[in-house]
C-alpha positions, 0 to 999 in steps of 0.5 A: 931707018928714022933719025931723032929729030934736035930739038930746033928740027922738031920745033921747025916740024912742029910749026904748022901746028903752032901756028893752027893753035895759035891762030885758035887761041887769038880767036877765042883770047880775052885780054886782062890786066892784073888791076883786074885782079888787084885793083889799083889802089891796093898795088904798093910799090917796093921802098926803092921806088918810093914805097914800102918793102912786103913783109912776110907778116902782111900774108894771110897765107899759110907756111906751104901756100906762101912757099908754093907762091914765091916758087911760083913768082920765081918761075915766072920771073925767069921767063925772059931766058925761056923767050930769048931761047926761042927768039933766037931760033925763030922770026918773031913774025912765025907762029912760034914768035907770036906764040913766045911773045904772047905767053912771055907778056901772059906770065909776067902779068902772072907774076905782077898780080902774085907780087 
């Protein structure tokens, strides 16, 4: 008879394929910044560090489309709890290490480009 797997057994089980999808995904990665996006002179630092405060008058965007970004920001911006949950469990050296650096360092330049 078959036993559920935990979660940590399930995620050990799954590592080979990780790591086959992971070394994939290195292959074809294109590396980007958010300046790629937003360039540089039109960045703006918040007033605690010497700039100005955004205002929700400065959006362009509509009442829904400014709340889906800001739910948005709010996720990426609690990824390091995602991170800590898998560097705890696994070698940052595996593929599931690779792997949760990658997409931790991938979100967070979600979040600056939405800020």
């Amino acid at each position: 008879m078959a036993r559920n797997l935990t979660q940590l057994e399930l995620l050990i089980e799954l590592e080979p394929i990780a790591a086959s999808n992971v070394d994939r995904h290195l292959s074809m990665a294109k590396d980007w910044h958010p300046h790629d996006y937003v360039p540089w002179d039109q960045g703006r630092n918040f007033a605690a560090m010497g700039g100005i405060d955004w205002d929700t008058g400065q959006s362009a965007l509509g009442e829904v489309a400014r709340a889906a970004m800001i739910t948005n920001l709010l996720t990426e911006d609690n990824l390091p709890s995602y991170h800590r949950e898998i560097a705890e469990n696994f070698s940052q050296d595996g593929a599931w290490g690779t792997w949760v650096g990658r997409w931790t360092a991938e979100e967070n330049r979600h979040g600056i480009v939405i800020r």
